[in-house]
C-alpha positions as CSV (number, residue, x, y, z in Angstrom):
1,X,82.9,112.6,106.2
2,X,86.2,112.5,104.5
3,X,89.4,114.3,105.8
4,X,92.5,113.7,103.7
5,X,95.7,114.7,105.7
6,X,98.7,115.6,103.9
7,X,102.2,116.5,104.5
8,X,103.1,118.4,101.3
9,X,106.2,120.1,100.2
10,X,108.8,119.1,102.5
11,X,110.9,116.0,103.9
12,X,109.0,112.8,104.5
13,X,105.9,113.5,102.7
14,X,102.8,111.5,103.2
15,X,99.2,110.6,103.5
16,X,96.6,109.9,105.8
17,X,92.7,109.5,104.9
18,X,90.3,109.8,107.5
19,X,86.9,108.6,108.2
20,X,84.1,110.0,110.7
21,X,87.0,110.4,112.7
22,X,88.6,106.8,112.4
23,X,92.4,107.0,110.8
24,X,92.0,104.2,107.7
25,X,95.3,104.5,106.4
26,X,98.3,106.3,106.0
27,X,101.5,105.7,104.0
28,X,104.7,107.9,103.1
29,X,105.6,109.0,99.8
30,X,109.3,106.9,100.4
31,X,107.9,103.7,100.3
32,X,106.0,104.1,96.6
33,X,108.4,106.0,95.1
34,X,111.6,104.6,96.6
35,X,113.9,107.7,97.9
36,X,114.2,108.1,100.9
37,X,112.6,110.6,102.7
38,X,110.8,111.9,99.6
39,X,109.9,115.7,99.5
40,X,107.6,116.9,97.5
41,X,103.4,116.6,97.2
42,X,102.9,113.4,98.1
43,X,100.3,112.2,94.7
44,X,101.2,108.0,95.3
45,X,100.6,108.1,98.7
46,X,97.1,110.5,98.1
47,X,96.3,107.9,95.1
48,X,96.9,104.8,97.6
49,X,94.3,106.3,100.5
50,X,92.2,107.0,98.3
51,X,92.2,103.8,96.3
52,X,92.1,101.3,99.8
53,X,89.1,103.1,100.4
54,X,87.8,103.1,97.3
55,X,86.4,106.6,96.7
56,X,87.5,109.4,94.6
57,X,89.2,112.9,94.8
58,X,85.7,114.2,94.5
59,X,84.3,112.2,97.5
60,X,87.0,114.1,100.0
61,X,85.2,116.8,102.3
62,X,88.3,118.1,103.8
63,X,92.0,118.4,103.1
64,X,94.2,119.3,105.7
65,X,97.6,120.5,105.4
66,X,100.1,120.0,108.4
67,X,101.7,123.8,107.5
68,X,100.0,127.3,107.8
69,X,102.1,130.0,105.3
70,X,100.1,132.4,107.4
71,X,101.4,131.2,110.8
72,X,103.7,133.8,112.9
73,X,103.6,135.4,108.9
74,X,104.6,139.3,110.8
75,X,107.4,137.6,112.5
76,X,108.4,135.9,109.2
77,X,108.1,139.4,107.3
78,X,110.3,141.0,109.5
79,X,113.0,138.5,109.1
80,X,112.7,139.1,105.5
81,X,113.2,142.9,105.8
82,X,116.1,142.2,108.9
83,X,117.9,140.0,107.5
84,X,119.5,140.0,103.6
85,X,119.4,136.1,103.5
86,X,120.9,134.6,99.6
87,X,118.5,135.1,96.6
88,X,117.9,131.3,96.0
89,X,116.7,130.7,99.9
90,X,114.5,133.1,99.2
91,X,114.0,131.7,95.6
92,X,112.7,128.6,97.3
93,X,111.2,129.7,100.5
94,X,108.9,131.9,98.2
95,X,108.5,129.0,95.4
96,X,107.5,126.1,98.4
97,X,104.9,128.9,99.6
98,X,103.3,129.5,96.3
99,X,102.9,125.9,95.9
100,X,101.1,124.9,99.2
101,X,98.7,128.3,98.5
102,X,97.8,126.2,95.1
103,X,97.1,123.2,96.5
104,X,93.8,122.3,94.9
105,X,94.9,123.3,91.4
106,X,97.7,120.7,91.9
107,X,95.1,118.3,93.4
108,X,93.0,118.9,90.1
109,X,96.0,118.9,87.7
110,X,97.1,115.7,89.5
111,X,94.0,113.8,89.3
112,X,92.7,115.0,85.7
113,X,89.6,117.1,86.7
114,X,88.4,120.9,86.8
115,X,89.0,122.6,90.1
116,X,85.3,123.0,90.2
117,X,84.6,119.5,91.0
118,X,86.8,119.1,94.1
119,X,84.7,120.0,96.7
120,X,87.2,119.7,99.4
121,X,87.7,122.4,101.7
122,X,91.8,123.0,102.1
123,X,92.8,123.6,105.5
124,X,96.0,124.6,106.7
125,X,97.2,123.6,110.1
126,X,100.0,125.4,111.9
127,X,103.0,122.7,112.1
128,X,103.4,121.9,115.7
129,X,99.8,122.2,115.9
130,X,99.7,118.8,113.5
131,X,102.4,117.2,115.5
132,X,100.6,117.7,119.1
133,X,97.4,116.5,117.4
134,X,99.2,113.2,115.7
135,X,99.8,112.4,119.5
136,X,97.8,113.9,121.6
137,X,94.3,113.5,119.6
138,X,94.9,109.8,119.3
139,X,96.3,109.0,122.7
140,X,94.5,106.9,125.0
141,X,94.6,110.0,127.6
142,X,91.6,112.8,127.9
143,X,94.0,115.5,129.7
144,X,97.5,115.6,129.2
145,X,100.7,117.6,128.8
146,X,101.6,118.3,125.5
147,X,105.2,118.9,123.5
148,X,106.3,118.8,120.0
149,X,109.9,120.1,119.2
150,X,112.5,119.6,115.8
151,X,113.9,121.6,113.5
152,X,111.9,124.8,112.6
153,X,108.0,123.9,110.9
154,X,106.3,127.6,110.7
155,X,109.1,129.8,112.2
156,X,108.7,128.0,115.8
157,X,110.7,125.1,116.7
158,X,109.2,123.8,119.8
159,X,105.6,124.5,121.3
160,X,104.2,122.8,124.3
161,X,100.9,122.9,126.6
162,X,97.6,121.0,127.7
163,X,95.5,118.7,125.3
164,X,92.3,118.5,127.1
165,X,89.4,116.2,125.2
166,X,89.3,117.9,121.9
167,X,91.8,120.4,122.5
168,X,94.9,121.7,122.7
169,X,96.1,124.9,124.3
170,X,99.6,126.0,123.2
171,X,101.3,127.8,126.3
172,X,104.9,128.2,125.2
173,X,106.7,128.6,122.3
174,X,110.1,128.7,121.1
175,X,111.0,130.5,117.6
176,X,113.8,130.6,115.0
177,X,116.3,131.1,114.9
178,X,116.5,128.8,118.5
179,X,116.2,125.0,117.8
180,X,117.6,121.9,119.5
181,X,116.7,120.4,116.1
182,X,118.9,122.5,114.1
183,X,121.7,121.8,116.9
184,X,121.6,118.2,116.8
185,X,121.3,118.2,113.2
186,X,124.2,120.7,112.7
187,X,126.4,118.2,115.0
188,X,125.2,115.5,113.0
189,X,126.9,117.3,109.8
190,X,129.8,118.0,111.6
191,X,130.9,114.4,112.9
192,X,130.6,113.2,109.3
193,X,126.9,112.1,108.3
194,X,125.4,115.0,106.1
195,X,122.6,113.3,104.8
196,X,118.7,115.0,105.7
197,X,118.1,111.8,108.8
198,X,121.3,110.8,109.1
199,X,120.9,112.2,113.1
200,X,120.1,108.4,114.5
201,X,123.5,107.3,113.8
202,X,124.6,109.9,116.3
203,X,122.6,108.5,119.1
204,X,124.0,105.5,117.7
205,X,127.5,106.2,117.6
206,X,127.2,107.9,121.3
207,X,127.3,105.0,123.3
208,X,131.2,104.2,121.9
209,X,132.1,107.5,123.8
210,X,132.8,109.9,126.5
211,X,131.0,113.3,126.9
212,X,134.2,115.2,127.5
213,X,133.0,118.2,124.6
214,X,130.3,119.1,127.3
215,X,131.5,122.5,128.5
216,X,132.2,123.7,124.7
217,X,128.9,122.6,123.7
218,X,126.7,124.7,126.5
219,X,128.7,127.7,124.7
220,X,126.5,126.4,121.9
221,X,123.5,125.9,123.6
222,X,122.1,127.3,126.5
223,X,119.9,126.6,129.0
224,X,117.0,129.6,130.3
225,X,115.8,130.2,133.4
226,X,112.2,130.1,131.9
227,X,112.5,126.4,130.9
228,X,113.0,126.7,127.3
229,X,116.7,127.0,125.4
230,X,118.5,129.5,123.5
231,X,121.6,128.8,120.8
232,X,124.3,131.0,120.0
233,X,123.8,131.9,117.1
234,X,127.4,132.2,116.0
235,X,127.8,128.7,115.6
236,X,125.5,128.2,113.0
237,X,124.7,130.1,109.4
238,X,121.1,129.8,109.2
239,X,120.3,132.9,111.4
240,X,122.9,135.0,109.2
241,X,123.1,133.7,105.8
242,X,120.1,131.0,105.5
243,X,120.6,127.4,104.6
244,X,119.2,126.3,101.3
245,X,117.2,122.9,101.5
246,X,115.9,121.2,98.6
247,X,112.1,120.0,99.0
248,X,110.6,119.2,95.3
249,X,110.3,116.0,94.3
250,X,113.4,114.5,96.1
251,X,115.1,113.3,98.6
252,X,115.4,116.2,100.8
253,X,118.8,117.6,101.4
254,X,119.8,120.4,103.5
255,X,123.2,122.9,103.5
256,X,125.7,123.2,105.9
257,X,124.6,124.6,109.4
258,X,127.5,125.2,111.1
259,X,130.2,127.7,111.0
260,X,133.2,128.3,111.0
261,X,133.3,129.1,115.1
262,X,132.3,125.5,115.8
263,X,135.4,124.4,114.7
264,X,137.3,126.7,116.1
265,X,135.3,125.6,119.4
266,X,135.5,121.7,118.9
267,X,138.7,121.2,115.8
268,X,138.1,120.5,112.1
269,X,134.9,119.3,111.0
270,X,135.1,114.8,109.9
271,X,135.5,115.2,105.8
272,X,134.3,112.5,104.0
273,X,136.0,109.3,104.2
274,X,138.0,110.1,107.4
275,X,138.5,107.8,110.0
276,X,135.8,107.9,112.6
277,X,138.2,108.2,115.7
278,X,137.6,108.7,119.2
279,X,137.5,112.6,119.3
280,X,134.4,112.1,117.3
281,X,133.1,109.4,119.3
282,X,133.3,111.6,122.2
283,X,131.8,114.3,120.5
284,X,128.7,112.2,119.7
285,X,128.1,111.5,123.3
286,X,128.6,114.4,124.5
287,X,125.9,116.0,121.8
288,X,123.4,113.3,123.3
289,X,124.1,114.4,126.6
290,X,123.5,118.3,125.9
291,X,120.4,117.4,123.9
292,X,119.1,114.9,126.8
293,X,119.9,118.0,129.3
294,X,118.3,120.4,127.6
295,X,114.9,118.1,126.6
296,X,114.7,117.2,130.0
297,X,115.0,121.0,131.1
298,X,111.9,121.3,128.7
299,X,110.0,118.7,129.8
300,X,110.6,119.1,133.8
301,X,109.2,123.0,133.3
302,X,106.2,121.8,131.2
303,X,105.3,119.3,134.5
304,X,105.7,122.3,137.0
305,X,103.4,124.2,134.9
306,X,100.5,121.4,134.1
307,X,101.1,119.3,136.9
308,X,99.7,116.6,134.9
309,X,100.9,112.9,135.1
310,X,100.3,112.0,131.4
311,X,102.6,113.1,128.3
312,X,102.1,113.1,124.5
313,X,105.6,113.8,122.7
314,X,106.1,114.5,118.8
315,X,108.2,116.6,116.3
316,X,111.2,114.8,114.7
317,X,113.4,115.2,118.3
318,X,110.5,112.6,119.2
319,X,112.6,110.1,117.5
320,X,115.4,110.3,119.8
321,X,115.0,107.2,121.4
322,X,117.8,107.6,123.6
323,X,116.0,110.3,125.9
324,X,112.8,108.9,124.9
325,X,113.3,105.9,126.9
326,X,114.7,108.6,129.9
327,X,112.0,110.2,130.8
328,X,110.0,108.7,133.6
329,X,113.5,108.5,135.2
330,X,114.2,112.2,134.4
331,X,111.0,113.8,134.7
332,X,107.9,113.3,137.0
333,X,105.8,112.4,134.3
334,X,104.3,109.1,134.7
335,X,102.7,107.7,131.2
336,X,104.0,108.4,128.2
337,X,102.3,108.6,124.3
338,X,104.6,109.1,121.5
339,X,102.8,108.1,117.6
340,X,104.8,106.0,115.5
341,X,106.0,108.6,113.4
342,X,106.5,111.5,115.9
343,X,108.5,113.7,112.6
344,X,106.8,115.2,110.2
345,X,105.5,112.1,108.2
346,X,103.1,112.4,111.4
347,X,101.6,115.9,110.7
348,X,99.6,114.3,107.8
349,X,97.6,112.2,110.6
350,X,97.5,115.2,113.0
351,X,96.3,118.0,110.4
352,X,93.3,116.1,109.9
353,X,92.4,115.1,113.7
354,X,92.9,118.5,114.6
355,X,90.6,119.8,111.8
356,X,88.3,116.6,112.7
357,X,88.6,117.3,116.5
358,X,89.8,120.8,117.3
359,X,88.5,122.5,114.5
360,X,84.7,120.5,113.6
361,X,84.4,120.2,117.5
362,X,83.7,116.4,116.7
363,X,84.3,114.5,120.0
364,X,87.6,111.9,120.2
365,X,86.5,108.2,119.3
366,X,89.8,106.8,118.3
367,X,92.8,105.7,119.7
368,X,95.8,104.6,117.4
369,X,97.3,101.8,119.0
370,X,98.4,100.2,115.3
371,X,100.5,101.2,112.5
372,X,99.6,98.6,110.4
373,X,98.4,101.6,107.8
374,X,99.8,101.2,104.4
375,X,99.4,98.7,101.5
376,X,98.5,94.9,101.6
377,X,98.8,92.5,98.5
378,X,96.6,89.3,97.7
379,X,97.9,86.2,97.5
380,X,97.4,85.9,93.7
381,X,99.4,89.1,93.8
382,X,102.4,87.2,95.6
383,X,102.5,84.9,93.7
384,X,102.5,86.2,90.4
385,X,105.6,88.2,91.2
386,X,107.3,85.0,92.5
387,X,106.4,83.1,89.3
388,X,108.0,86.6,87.2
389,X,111.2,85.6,88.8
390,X,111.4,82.1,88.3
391,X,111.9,81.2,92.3
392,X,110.6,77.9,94.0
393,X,108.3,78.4,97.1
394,X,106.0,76.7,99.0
395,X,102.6,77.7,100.1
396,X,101.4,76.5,104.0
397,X,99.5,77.1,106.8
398,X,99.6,79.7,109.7
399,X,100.7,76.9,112.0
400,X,103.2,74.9,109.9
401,X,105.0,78.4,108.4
402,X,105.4,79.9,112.0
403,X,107.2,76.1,112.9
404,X,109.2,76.3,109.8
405,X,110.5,79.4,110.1
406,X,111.3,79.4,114.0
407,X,113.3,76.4,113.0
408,X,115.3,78.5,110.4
409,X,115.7,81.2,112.8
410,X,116.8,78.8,115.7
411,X,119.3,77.1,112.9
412,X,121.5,80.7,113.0
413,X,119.5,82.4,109.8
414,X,118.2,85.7,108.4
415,X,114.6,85.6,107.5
416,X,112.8,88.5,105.9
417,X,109.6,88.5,107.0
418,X,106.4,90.4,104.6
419,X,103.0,90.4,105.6
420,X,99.6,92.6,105.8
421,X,99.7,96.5,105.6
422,X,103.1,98.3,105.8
423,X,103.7,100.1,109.1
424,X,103.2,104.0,109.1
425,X,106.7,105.5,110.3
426,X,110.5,104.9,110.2
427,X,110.4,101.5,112.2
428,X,110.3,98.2,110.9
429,X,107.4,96.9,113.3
430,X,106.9,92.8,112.2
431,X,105.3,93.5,108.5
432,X,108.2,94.8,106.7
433,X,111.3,92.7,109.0
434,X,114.3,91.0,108.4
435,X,114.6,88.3,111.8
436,X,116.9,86.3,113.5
437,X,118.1,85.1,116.1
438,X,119.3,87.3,119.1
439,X,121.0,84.8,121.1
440,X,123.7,84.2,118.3
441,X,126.7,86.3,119.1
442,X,127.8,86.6,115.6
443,X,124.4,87.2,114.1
444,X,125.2,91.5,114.1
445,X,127.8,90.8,111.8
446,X,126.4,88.2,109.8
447,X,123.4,90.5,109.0
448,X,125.9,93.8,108.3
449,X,127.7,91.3,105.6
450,X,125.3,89.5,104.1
451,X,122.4,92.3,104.2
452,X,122.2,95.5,105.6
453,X,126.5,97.2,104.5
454,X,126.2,99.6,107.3
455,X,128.3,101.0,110.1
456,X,129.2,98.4,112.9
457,X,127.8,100.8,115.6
458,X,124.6,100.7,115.0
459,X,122.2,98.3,117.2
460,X,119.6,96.1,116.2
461,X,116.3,95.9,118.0
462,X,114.7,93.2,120.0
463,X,110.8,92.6,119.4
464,X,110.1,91.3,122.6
465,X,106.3,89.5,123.5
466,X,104.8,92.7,126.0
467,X,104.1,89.8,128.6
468,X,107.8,89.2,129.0
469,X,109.1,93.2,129.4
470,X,109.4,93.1,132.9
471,X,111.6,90.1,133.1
472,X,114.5,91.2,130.5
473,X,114.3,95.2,131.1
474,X,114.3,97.4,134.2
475,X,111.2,98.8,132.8
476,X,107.3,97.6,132.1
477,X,105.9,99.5,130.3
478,X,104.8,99.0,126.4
479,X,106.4,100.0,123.8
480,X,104.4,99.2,120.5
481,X,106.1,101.5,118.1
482,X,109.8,100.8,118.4
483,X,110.2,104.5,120.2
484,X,112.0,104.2,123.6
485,X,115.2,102.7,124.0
486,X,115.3,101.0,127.7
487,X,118.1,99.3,129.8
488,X,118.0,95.6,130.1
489,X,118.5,94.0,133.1
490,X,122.3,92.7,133.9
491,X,121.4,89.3,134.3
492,X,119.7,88.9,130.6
493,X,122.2,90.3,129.0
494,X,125.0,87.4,128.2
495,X,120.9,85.4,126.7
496,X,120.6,87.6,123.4
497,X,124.2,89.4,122.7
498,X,122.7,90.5,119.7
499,X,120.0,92.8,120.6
500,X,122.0,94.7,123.6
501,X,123.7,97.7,122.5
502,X,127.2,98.6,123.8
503,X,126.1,100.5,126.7
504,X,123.6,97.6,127.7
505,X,120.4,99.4,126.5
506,X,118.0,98.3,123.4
507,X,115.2,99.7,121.5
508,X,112.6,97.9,121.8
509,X,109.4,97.3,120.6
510,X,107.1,95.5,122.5
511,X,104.2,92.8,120.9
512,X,101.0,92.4,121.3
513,X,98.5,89.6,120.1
514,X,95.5,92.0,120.0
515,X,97.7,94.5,117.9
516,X,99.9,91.3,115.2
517,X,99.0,88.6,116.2
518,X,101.0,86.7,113.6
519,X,103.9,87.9,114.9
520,X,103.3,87.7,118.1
521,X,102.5,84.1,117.4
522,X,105.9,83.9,115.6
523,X,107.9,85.6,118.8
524,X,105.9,83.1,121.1
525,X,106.7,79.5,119.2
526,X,110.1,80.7,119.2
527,X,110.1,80.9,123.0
528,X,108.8,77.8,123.0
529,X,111.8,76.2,121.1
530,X,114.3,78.3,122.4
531,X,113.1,80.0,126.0
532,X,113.8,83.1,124.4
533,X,110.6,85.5,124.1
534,X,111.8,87.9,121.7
535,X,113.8,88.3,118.1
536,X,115.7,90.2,116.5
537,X,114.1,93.2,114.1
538,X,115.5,95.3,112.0
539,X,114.0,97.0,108.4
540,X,114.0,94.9,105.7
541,X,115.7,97.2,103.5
542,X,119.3,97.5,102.3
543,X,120.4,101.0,102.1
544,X,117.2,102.8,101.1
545,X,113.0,102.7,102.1
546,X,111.3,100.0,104.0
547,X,110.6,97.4,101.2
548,X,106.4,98.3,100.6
549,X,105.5,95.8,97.6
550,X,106.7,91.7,97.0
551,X,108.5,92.2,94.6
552,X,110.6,94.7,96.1
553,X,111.3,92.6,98.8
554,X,112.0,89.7,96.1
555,X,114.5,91.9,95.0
556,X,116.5,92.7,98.3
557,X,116.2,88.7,99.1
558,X,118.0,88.2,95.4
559,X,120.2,90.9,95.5
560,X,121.4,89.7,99.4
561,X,122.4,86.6,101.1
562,X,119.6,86.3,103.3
563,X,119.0,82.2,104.0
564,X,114.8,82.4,103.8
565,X,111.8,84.9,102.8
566,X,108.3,85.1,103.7
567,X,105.9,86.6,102.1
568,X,102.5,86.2,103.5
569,X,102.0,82.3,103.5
570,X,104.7,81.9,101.2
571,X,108.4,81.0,102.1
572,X,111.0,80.8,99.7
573,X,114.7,79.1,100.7
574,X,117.6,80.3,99.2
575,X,118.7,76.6,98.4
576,X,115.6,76.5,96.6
577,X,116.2,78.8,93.8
């Protein structure tokens, strides 16, 4: 049986194709079509599942659908009939609905054939429904607590409860217009950075500050005796007047959020192109720190109620790595699961194990512990593109390339490094990389002039081999998908200045040979040279998507002064163009 998950219709659409219950792949729309967070029905990324796989429109079963228009759909009437919201939200709350209602003329329209010959059944799954399932269903756990919380995804912006075997029971809820989402994201707009994602340079940015904006922003939000949150609504416009967002074939972007009593709370908004001074520094630490207090308010009333030891975590606030890294420290819970894409990318992969699992009753036979999902490219392939551009290369062996390029990387150079399957997510996970060097003090601003043009406060990652975790962090355990940020131990921190953020954490992700071996074989010859078990990662991008195909990473190599590239078994120097 074929189940093809989808996230249609809004930011970071995607899709997943699934297989008697095994995920095959899974890609987001961003990567083929080269806009960043691309909203919108997500036909390149359907086209690519489909095509790895080898099967047709007309061999799906199943199409799930991680959003339910019927969902809470009294409580989203009587907002409607409460509120007097502007005609073109409404205009385009109505227009988004009528569209995911029609899904299988668009499939049909999109693919050339009658209606009648899809046989797939659409299924709509509620939204945090999809998120707990893209974590919980394809965790390694049976029983565990359960918590997905963003923005708003059908009227409800957190929900939280018990995944046992095949499924999960949703005991609390928390519904618009209340959203630690929509407060971090409003913050995020306020300190300067208005564009739809734009929220991890705030956790960035809150390490260079004080939290001295904390009693002004528990005015904002506040904390409830049942566990859960409530904001004040005055500081924000979407309760009142609705924000329009744009979701059709896009990048996504989102109106203003805040009012005009958040800056008479915290001063005058940062306009674009002011000076990013301390008062908004401060203000980004001290929006970490209310988030962190209130997640960790959630999360310590969601152990008192289970009592279980094991947690699965999703929804776009399952990106903040900051906390993320927190929460054994914070909270009782003990093992931790959070999918490589934890935002709504995700809900494509959970909308179809929860209609696999929860839904079918099938039992749970797969664990994703890879997301190594997207497209791969033949050698022929490689080449080809290589010979279109008139570059020099070399072709060699496993053993000789990974001594080659450790030697370049040990030298004080930037490598970007292509091979297999693109990773499912926002994070850069070995296949789509640029590398160096994290001992080399200067390397951060080598990479931000030659490559990556972006603002100095933002860290780099360390890929570090999983047998070495212990001895450079205070904490053990694995982090495969690039979603925790830890703190590294004092007396490892002068080894690799490049990886450690300013206040002395990293994000790291954590390599395995069973999961890339090639990388991890990379990371280990490395140590070997240099006594250092870890590199350097960051995207291999420069200022939009993850590079997915050659010759889009032939064109950020040209375009930028990195020194080498490596694409599959075939390196190209910059001295040898």
């Amino acid at each position: 049986m074929y189940i093809l998950g989808i996230n249609a219709f809004h930011g970071d659409s995607s899709a997943a194709l699934i297989k008697d219950g095994v995920l095959l792949s899974a890609i987001e729309e961003e990567r083929i079509k080269r806009v960043k967070h691309w909203a919108g029905f997500p036909m390149e990324s359907i086209k690519f599942c489909l095509g790895k796989e080898g099967i047709s429109i007309e061999d799906i079963d199943y199409i799930a659908i991680g959003r339910d228009p019927m969902a809470r759909i009294h409580k989203k009437l009587w907002r409607v009939i409460t509120r007097v919201p502007s005609f073109s939200f409404l205009q385009s709350r109505f227009s988004n609905l009528k569209k995911i209602k029609n899904i299988k003329y668009l499939f049909a329209q999109s693919f050339g054939v009658s209606e009648e010959k899809i046989k797939a059944q659409i299924i709509n799954v509620e939204h945090h429904r999809s998120h707990l399932a893209s974590a919980f269903l394809v965790s390694p756990f049976n029983t565990s607590a359960v918590l997905s919380i963003d923005g708003f995804g059908d009227f409800a912006s957190v929900a939280m409860g018990v995944g046992d075997s095949n499924k999960i029971k949703i005991s609390k809820e928390v519904l618009f217009p209340h959203s630690l989402g929509i407060f971090y994201t409003a913050l995020t707009q306020f300190i300067g950075f208005p564009n739809y994602g734009d929220e991890y340079k705030v956790m960035g940015l809150s390490a260079f500050g004080q939290p001295i904006y904390v009693e002004q922003l528990r005015r904002v939000v506040k904390i409830k005796e049942n566990g859960l949150f409530e904001l004040n609504t005055d500081y924000f416009l979407h309760d009142k007047e609705g924000v329009e967002m744009t979701w059709l074939n896009e990048g996504p972007k989102i109106g203003k959020l805040y009012s005009v009593k958040m800056e008479e709370l915290l001063g005058p908004a940062r306009k674009d192109g002011e000076e990013l001074s301390e008062r908004f520094k401060n203000l980004a630490t001290s929006v970490q720190f209310i988030y962190e207090e209130v997640f960790f308010h959630i999360l310590n009333n969601l152990y008192k109620e289970t009592g279980i030891d094991n947690l699965c975590l999703a929804g776009g606030c399952a990106q903040n790595s900051l906390a993320n890294g927190k929460i054994t420290d914070k909270t009782s819970f003990k093992n931790i699961y959070i999918p490589p894409a934890g935002h709504d990318a995700g809900t494509a992969i959970g909308a179809g194990f929860y209609l696999w699992n929860s839904i079918l009753g099938n039992k749970r036979s797969f664990s994703m512990t890879s997301s190594y999902l997207g497209q791969d490219f033949t050698d022929s392939y490689i080449e080809n593109k290589l010979k279109e551009n008139n570059l020099q290369y070399r072709v060699l062996g496993d053993e000789e390339l990974i001594k080659i390029v450790v030697k370049i990387l040990s030298e004080g150079n930037i490598v970007g490094f292509f091979q297999g399957r693109t990773e499912f997510g926002p994070r850069a996970l070995g296949n789509r990389s640029i590398l160096a060097n994290p001992a080399d003090k200067n390397i951060q601003d080598i990479i931000n002039a030659k490559i990556k043009r972006r603002e100095m406060f933002r860290p780099f990652a360390p890929s570090i081999m999983e047998e070495f975790v212990g001895e450079y962090f205070e904490k053990t355990e694995p982090v495969p998908f690039m979603e925790r940020v830890y703190m590294f131990k004092k007396d490892k921190t002068q080894n690799i200045p490049a990886v450690i953020h300013r206040d002395g954490t990293g994000r790291l992700q954590t390599v395995s040979k069973f999961t890339n071996e090639r990388y991890w074989n990379l990371i280990n010859e490395f140590y070997k040279k240099t006594g250092v078990p870890m590199l350097l990662n960051t995207s291999f991008n420069e200022n939009e998507p993850i590079v997915n195909r050659p010759e889009e990473a032939i064109a950020c190599f040209l375009r930028t002064k990195m020194d080498a590239l490596v694409l599959g078994n075939y390196l190209i120097l910059r001295n040898d163009k």
